[in-house]
C-alpha positions in Angstrom: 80.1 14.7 21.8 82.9 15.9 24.3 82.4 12.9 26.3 82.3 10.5 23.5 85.9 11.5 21.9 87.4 11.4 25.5 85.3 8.1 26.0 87.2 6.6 22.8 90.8 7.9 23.5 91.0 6.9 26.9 90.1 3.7 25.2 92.9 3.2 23.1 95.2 4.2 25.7 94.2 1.9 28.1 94.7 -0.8 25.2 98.3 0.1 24.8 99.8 -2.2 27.0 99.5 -5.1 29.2 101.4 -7.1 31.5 102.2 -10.6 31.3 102.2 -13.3 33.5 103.5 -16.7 32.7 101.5 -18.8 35.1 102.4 -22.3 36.6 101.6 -25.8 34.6 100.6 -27.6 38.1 100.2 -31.6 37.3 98.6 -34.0 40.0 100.7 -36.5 41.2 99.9 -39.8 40.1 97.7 -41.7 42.3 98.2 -44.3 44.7 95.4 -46.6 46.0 95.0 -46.1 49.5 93.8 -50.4 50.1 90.1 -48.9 51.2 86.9 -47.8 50.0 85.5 -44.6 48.7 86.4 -41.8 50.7 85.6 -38.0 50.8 86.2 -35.0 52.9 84.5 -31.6 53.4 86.8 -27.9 53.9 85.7 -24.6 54.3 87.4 -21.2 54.1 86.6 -17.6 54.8 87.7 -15.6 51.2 86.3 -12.0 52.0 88.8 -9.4 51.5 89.1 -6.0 53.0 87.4 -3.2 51.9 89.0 -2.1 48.5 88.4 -4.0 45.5 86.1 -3.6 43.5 82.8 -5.8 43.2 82.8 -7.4 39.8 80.2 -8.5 37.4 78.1 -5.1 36.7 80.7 -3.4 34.8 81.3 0.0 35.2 78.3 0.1 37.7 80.1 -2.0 40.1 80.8 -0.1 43.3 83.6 -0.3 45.4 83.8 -3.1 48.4 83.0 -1.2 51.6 83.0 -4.0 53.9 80.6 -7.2 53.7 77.3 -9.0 54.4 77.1 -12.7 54.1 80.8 -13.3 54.3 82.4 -15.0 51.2 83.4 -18.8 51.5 85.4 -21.0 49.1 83.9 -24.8 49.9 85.8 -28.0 48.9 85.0 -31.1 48.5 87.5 -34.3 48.0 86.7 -37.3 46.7 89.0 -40.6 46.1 88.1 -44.0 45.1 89.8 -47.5 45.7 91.9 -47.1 43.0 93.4 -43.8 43.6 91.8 -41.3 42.0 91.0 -38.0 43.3 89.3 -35.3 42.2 88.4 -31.9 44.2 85.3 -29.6 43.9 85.4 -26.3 45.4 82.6 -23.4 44.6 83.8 -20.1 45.7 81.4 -16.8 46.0 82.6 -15.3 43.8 80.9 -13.5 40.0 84.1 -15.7 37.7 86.7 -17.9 37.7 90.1 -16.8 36.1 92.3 -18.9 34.6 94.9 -17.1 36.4 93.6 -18.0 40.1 92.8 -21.5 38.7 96.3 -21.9 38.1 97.9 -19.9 41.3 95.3 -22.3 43.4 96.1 -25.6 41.6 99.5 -24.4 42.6 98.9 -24.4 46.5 96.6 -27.4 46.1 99.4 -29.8 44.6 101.6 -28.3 46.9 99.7 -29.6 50.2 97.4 -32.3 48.5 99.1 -33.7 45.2 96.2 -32.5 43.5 97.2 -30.2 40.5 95.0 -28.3 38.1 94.2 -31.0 36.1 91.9 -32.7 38.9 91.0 -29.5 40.4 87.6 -28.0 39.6 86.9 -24.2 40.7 83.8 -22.6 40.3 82.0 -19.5 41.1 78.9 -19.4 42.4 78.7 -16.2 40.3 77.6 -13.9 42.9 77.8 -10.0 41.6 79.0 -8.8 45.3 82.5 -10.7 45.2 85.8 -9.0 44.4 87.2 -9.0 41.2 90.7 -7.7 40.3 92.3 -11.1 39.8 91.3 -11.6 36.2 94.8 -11.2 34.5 92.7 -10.2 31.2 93.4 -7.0 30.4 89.6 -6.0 29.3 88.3 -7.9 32.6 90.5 -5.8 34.7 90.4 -2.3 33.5 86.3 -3.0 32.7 84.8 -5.3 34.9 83.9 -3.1 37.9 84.6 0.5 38.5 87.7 0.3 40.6 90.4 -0.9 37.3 93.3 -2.9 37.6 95.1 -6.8 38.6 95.9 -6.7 42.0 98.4 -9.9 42.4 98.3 -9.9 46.1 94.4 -10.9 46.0 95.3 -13.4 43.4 97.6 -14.6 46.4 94.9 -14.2 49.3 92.0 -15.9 46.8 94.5 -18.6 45.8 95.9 -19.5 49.4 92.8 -19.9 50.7 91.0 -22.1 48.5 94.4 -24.0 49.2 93.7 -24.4 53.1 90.0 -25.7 52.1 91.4 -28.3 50.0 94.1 -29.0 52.8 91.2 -29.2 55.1 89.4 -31.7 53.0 92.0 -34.1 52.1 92.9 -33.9 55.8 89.2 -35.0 56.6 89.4 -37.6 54.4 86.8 -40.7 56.0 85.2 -43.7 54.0 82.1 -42.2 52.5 79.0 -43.4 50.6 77.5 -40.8 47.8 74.7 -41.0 45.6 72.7 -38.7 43.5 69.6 -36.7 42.5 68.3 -34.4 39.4 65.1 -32.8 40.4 62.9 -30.3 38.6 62.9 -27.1 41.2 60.0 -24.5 39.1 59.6 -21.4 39.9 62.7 -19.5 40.9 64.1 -18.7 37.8 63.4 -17.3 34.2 64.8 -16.6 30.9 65.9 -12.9 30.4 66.2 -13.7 26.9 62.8 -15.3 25.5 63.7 -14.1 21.7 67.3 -15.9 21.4 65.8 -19.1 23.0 62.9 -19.2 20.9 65.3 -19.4 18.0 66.2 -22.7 18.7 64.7 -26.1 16.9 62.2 -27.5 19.2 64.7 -30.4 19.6 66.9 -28.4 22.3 63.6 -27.6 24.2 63.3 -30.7 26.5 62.2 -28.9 29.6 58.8 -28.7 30.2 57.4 -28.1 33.9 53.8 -29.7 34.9 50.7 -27.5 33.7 49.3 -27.1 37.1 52.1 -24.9 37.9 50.9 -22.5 36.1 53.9 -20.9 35.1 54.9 -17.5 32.2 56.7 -18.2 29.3 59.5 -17.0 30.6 59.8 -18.9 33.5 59.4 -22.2 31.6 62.2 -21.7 29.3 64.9 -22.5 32.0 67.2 -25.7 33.2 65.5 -26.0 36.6 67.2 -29.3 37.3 68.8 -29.4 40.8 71.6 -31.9 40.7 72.7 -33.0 44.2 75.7 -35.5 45.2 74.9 -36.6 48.8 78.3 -37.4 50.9 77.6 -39.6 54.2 81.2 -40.4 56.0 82.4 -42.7 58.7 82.1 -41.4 62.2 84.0 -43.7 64.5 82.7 -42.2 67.9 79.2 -43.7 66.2 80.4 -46.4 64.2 78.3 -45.6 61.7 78.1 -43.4 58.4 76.8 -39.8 59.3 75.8 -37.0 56.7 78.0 -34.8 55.9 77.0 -32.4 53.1 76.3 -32.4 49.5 77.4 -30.9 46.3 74.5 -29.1 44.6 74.3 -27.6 41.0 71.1 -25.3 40.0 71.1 -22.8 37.3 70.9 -19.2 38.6 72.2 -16.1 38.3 73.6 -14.4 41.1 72.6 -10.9 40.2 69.4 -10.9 42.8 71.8 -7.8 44.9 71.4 -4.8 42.7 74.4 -2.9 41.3 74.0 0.1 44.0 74.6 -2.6 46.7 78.9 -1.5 47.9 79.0 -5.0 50.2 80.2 -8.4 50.0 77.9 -10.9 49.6 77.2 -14.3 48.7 73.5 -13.9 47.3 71.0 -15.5 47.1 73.3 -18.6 47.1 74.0 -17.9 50.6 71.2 -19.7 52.3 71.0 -22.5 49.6 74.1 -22.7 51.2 73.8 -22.1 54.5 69.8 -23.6 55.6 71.3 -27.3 54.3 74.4 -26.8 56.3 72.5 -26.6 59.7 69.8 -29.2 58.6 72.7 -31.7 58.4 74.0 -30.5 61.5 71.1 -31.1 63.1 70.7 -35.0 62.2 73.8 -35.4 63.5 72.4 -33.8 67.1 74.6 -30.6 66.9 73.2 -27.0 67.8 73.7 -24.2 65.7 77.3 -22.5 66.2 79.5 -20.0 64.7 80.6 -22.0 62.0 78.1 -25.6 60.6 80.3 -28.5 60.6 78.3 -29.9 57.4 79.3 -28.5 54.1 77.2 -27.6 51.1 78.9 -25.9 47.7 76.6 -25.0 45.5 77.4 -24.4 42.1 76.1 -23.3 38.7 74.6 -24.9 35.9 73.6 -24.0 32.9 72.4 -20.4 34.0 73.6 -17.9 31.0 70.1 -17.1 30.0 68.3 -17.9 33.6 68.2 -14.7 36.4 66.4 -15.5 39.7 62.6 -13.9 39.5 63.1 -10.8 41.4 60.9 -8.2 41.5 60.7 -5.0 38.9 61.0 -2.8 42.3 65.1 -5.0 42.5 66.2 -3.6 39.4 67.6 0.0 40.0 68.2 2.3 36.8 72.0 3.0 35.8 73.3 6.5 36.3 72.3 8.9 32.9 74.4 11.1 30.9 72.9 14.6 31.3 74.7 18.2 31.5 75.7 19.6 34.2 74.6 22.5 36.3 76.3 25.5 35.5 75.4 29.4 36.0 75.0 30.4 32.6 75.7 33.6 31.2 77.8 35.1 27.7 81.4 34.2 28.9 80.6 31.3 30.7 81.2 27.8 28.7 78.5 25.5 28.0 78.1 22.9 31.3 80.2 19.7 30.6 78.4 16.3 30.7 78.0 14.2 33.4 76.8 10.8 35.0 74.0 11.5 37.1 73.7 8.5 39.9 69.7 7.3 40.8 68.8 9.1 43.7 69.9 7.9 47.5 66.0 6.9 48.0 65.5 5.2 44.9 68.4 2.9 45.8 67.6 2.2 49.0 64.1 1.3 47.8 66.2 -1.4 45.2 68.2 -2.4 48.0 65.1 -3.0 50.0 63.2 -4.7 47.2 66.2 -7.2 46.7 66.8 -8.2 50.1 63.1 -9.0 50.4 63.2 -11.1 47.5 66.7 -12.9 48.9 64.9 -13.6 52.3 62.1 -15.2 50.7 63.4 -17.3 48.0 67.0 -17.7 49.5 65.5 -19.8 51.9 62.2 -21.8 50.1 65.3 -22.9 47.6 66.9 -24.1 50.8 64.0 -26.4 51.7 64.1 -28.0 48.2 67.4 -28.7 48.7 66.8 -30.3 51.9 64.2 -32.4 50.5 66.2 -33.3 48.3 69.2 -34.3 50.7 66.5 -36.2 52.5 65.2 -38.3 49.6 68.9 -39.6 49.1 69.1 -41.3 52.7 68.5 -44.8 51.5 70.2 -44.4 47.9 73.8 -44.2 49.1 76.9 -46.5 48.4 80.3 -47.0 48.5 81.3 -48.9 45.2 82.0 -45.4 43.2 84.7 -45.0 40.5 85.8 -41.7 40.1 87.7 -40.6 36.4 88.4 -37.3 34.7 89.6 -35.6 32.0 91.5 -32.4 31.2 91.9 -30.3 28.4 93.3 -26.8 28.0 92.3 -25.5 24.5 93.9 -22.6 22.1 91.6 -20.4 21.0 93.6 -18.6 19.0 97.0 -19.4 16.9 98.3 -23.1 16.3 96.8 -25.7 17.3 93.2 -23.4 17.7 89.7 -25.1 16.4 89.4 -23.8 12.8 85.9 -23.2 13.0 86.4 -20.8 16.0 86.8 -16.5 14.9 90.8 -15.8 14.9 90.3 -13.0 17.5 87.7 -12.6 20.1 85.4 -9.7 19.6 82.5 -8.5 22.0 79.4 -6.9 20.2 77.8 -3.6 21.1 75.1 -5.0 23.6 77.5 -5.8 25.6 78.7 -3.0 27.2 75.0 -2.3 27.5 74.3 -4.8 29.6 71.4 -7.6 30.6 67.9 -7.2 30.5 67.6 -6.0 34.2 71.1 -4.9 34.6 71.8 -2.8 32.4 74.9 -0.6 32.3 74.9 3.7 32.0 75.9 2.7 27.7 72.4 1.7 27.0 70.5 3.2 24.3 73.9 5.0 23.3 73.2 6.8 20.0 76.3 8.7 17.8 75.3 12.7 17.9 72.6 11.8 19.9 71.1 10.4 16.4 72.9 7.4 15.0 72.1 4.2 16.5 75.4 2.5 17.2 74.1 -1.1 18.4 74.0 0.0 22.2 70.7 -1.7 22.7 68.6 -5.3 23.1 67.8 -6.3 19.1 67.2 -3.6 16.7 70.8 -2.1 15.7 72.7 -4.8 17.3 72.6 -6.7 14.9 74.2 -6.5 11.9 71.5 -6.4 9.2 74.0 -8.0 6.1 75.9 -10.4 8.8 79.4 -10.6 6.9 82.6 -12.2 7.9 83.4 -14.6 11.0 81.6 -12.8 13.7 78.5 -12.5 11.1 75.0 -11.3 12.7 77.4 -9.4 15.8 77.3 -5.8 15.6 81.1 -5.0 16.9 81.5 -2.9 19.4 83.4 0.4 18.0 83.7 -1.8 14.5 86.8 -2.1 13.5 88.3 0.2 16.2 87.8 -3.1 18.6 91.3 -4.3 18.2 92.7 -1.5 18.6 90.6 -0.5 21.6 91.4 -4.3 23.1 94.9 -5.1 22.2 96.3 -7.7 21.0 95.8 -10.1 23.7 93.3 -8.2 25.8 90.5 -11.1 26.1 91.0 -14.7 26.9 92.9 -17.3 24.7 92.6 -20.2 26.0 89.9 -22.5 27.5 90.2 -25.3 30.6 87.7 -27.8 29.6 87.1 -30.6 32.2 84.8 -33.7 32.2 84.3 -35.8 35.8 82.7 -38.9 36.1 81.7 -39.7 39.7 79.7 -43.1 39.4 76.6 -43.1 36.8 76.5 -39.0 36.9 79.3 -37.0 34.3 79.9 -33.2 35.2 81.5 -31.5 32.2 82.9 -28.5 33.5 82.9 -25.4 31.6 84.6 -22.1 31.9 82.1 -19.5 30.4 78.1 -19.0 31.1 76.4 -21.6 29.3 72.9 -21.0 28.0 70.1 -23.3 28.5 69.8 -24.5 25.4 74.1 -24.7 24.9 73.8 -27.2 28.2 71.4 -29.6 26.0 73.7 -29.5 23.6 76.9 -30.5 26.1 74.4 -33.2 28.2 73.0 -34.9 24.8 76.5 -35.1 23.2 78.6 -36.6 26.5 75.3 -39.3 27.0 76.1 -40.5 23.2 79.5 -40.3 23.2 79.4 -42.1 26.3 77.1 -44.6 25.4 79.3 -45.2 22.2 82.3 -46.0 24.1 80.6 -48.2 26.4 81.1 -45.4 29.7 78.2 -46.5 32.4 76.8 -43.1 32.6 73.1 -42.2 32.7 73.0 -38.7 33.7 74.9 -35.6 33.1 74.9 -32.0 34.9 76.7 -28.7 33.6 78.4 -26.7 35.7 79.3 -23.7 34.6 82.0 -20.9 35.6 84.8 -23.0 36.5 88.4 -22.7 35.8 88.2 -19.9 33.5 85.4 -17.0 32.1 85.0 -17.1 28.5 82.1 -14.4 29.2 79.2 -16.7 27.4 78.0 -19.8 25.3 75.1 -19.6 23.3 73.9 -22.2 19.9 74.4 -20.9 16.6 70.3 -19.7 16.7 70.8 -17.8 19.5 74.1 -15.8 18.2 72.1 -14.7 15.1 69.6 -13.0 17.2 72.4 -11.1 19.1 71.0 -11.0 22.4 73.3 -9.8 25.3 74.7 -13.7 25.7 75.4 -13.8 21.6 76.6 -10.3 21.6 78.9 -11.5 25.2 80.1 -14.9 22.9 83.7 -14.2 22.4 84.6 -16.7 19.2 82.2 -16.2 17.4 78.9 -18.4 16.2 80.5 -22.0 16.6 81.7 -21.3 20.1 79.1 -23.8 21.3 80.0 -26.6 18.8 83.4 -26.4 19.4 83.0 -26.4 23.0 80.1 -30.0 22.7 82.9 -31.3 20.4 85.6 -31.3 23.1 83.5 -32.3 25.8 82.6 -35.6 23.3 86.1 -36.1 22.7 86.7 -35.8 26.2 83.9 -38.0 27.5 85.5 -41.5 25.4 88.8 -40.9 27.5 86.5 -42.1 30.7 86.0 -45.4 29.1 89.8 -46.4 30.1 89.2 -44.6 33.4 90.0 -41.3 31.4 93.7 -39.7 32.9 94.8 -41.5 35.6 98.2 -42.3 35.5 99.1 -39.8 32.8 99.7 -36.1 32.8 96.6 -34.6 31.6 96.6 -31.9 29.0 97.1 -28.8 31.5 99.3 -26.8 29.1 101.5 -23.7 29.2 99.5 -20.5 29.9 99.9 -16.7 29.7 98.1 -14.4 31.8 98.0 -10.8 29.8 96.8 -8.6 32.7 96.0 -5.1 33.0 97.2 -2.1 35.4 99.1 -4.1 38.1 97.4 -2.3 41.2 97.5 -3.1 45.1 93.4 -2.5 45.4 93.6 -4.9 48.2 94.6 -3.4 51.8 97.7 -4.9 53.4 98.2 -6.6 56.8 100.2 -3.6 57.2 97.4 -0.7 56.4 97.3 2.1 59.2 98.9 2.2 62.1 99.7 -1.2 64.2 97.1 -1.7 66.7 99.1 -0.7 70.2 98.7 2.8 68.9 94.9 2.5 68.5 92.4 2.9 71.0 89.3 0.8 70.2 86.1 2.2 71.4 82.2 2.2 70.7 81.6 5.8 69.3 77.7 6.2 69.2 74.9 3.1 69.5 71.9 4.2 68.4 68.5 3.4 66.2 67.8 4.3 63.1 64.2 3.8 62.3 64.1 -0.5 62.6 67.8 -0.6 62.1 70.2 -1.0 64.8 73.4 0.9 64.2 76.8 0.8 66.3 80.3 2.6 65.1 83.7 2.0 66.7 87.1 2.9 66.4 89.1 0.0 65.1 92.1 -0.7 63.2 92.6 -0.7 59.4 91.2 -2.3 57.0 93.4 -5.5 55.8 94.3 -5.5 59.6 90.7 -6.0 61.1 89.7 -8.2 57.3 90.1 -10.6 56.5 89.4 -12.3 59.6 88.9 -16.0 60.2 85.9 -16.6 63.0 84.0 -13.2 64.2 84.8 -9.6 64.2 81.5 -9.4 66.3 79.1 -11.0 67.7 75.2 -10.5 69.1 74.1 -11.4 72.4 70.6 -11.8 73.9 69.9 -11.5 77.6 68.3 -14.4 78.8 67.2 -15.9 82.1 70.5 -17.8 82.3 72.2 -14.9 81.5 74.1 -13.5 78.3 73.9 -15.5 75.2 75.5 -15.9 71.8 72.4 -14.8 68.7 74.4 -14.5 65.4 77.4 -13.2 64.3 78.5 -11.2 61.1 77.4 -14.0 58.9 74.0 -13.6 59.3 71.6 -11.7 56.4 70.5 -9.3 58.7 73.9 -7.8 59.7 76.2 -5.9 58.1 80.0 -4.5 58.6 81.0 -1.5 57.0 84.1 0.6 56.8 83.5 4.3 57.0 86.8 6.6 56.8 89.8 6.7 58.1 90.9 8.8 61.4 94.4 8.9 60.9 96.5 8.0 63.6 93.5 7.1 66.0 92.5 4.2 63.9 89.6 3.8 61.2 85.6 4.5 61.6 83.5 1.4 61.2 80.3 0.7 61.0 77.7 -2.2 61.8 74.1 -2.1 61.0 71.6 -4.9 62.2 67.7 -5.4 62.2 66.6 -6.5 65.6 63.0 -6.8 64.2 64.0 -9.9 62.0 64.6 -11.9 64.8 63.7 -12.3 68.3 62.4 -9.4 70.4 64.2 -8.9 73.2 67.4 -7.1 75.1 70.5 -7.2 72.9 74.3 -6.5 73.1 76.9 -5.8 70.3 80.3 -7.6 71.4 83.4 -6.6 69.8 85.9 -9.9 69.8 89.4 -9.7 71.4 92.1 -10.3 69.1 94.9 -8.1 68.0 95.9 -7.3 72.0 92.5 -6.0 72.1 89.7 -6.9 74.8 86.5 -7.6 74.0 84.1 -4.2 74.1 80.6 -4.9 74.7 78.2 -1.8 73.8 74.6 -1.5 75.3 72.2 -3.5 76.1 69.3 -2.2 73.9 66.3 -3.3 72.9 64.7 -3.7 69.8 63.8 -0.8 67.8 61.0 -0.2 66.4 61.2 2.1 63.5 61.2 5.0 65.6 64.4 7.5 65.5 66.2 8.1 68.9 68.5 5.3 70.4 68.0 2.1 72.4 66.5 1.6 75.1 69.0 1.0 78.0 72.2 2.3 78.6 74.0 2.6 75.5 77.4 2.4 76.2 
């Protein structure tokens, strides 16, 4: 009882106050035509942050960032047609998309490319291993993860790079031809939520895969179209269009890396990513290098309901309440309660589970995707219009849908979490008695539903406003509709559910078809340019799963939202905004604890004073595992190209392997040592590639020469270090 009292004061006095942040109103310039044909261009850059933040998306069960993976990319794509218009995609890795780094990035974007917020589309690939602390919603930054607070300097970092990508694509800017697929990939996904999409009319059911599939119920009741728009450019060397990469959209959640994982990491959408990249390269006759030349973003669709189909063995058990060890005795006070963590062996076994399921479907998705990529060869052209429209809608106050709850409210389930990833608060109970809603269905919902949030079981009833604040969720919503040829993209900023996407696709094709807009196809992406949290249909709000409970406005949330996007869509028949300053609207960002979470450029002590230097290289069991000396993080990361590098011995001597963006290598930040410098870490699995004798090479930069350690050979899953010298 101890721990729920102090539970609900710290509470309320984290909801006392906020801080707010007027944020920028960037327009696009108006467009000029540029006298040619279609044109496009690709842009890439590195967004993974020191060590520090704290990875988003699991709640309080996010751990801290302790150094990274498969580094985290922001990738852009431009598109401009003969009249003018431009439009820019670019899917980050990361869990959200804020309003507030919408805006700050729209900002550098119209800065170096005349392309404002208004024709800038920003989604998250929704990975759970990505930074947050740049939310600028109060309950998002003090809740979302385990390390609290809005840390305006990795708005800044985020923001500036997704600027240089778009700088690099506008820059890159060739004639193009594009054209586009929607193909049913089966297999990879299912519905965490079978009860709330049963609720809906059979009418919103439209995806049905072929029988010989053989497939559970679950794993039919998904979106599994993969959308693809194909980009071939000019190359002038050739004289001739080349490929150059693709803009994918597949409904998945990025939640395959448990919660114990403390790494950044793109996912499993790393090598949907990443295998198409070097495909393309390879048509084009290049060999694999540090960094492809071919670009592939990958966004989501319609994935609210849809997790990839990891194993049971992935899904590691939160940390319990249970009391504590004390010596007991008649003076001694009872032992206070605490959070008991899964043990070290059970997590690595989740950890192990997951990446085995990432290395295995990361990939086969890959090789749908270049099938796909492959199929659109011969279907490409150059006569492509390109129109848009913008919206930023109120949620609350003037000028707010009436059919929309005046204030947001979240319902009990979700501070429990997901069916898989569920957070320490599940199965909650008042006294240890009194069921309070902390659960999937039973007393979650409310059983006499009664005002606008009806069936939602509040979380801390009518506390919640108190406990929130008065502007402690989001207000407003950036609503966007793109037409590129035949295919619309209505862009949404919350996690849309299957069945919510049906709704969106079958409005826009009637509304389009009634005001005479030649589209035939339309694709959801969702988790751009804000987070609403999710979108469900009216059926599924009633049964209060985790989405319902997660749906801020209440049970119209998914009307209102179809309703714009209608609206929207008629705009396109006059070639929707060009010309005209869109609706981009003044915005408030109502942050929480202002926090530096981030490590500066000037953490530790400048690097003349540092001696870098291998400190042990040694095996343990298969895993190959080097630590150095280095300087600080936020010195050493972020770090565009390589911190280090592989190399194989081979009969023409030394040769590059992979860097540390491959899967099998990771880079972690131990501790500090002062005025020596900072312990870091770098573990690799030999066995995953090929056998052989290996080097680790640490690159020059900072006045620092590059430090080779070993060589070794593989290991074997014996303890005891490498073969060879080791240092």
């Amino acid at each position: 009882m101890r721990y729920k009292v102090q539970l609900a004061t710290a509470l309320l006095v984290a909801a006392c106050g906020y801080n707010e942040i007027p944020l920028s109103t960037p327009v696009s310039e108006p467009p000029v035509p540029p006298g040619g044909p279609l044109s496009a261009g690709f842009g890439r850059a590195d967004i993974t942050p020191p060590p520090g933040p704290g990875l988003y998306a699991y709640g309080p069960e996010g751990r801290e960032a302790r150094g990274f993976r498969n580094r985290l990319y922001a990738k852009a794509l431009v598109l401009e047609d003969v009249e003018g218009e431009r439009i820019a995609f670019v899917v980050a890795d990361l869990a959200v998309i804020s309003v507030a780094l919408h805006r700050s990035a729209a900002q550098r974007t119209l800065e170096r490319a005349g392309i404002g917020a208004d024709r800038l589309v920003l989604a998250a690939t929704h990975t759970h291993a990505g930074p947050g602390n740049f939310m600028g919603v109060k309950q998002y930054d003090e809740h979302g993860t385990s390390v609290a607070g809005f840390d305006t300097t990795l708005v800044a970092f985020l923001a500036e790079r997704i600027g240089n990508a778009v700088r690099q694509a506008v820059d890159s800017l060739r004639p193009a031809r594009v054209g586009f697929a929607m193909v049913p990939v089966w297999g990879f996904t299912r519905n965490r939520s079978l009860g709330a999409f049963r609720s809906n009319p059979d009418s919103l059911k439209v995806y049905e895969p072929p029988a010989d599939l053989n497939l559970d119920e679950s794993q039919r009741a998904v979106d599994p179209t993969w959308t693809m728009l194909r980009v071939d450019v000019f190359d002038p060397g050739q004289a001739r269009f080349v490929p150059a990469g693709a803009l994918s959209i597949f409904a998945i959640h990025g939640n395959a890396i448990p919660s114990v994982n403390d790494l950044y990491d793109a996912d499993i959408h790393a090598a949907m990513q990443r295998r198409l990249e070097t495909h393309v390269d390879s048509l084009n006759g290049g060999t694999p290098s540090l960094a492809p030349r071919a670009v592939h973003l990958v966004a989501n669709g319609a994935e609210g309901d849809v997790a990839p189909t990891f194993p049971e063995a992935g899904r590691c058990p939160p940390p319990k309440l249970r009391l504590g060890r004390r010596p007991g005795g008649p003076h001694t006070p009872p032992p206070a309660e605490e959070w008991r963590p899964i043990s070290a062996d059970r997590a690595a076994a989740c950890m192990d589970a997951s990446a085995a399921y990432v290395d295995s479907a990361g990939p086969a998705l890959a090789e749908r995707a270049i099938a796909i990529f492959g199929s659109l060869a011969g279907r490409l052209s150059g006569d492509v219009r390109i129109a848009r429209a913008f919206r930023t809608v109120p949620l609350r106050g003037e000028g707010a849908p009436s059919d929309l709850c005046d204030a947001p409210r979240v319902g009990a389930v979700t501070l429990v979490g997901s069916d898989g990833s569920t957070t320490r608060y599940y199965g909650w109970k008042l006294f240890g008695l009194i069921p309070m809603g902390f659960e999937h269905g039973g007393s979650s919902v409310e059983t006499k539903p009664r005002g606008c949030h009806a069936q939602k079981r509040i979380a801390f009833g009518s506390l919640q406003g108190l406990v929130v604040g008065e502007h402690g969720l989001p207000e407003v919503a950036q609503l966007m509709i793109v037409r590129v040829g035949r295919l619309a993209l209505a862009v949404a900023p919350a996690e849309v559910t299957v069945n919510a996407g049906v709704m969106i696709k079958k409005t826009v094709l009637r509304e389009a078809r009634a005001a005479g807009v030649p589209i035939d196809s339309v694709a959801v992406i969702s988790l751009a340019n804000g987070d609403l949290r999710y979108i469900v249909t009216p059926d599924e709000y009633a049964v209060q799963d985790y989405e319902g409970a997660s749906t801020l406005y209440g049970p119209q949330s998914a009307t209102v939202l179809t309703r714009e996007f209608g609206d929207m869509t008629a705009l396109l028949a006059a070639g929707g905004q060009t010309g005209a300053a869109a609706d981009v609207g003044e915005v408030v960002a109502y942050a929480g604890k202002l926090r530096e979470v981030m490590p500066g450029r000037d953490a530790g002590p400048p690097p003349e004073r540092i001696e870098r230097r291998f400190v042990s290289l040694e095996c343990a069991g298969d895993t190959a595992v080097a630590s150095w000396i280095d300087i600080y993080p936020g010195r050493l990361v972020p770090a565009d190209g390589p911190l280090l590098r592989v190399e194989r011995e081979t009969s023409r001597g030394w040769e590059h392997h992979l860097w540390d963006d491959h899967g099998s290598l990771e880079v972690r930040a131990l501790e500090p040592k002062g005025s020596r410098g900072y312990l870091w870490e770098t573990r690799w699995l030999p066995g995953e590639t090929v056998p052989g004798t290996y080097r680790i090479v640490l690159e020059a930069r900072d006045g620092f020469s590059a430090l080779r350690g070993g060589p070794f050979g593989a290991c074997v899953g014996e303890p005891g270090g490498p073969s060879g010298d080791s240092l």
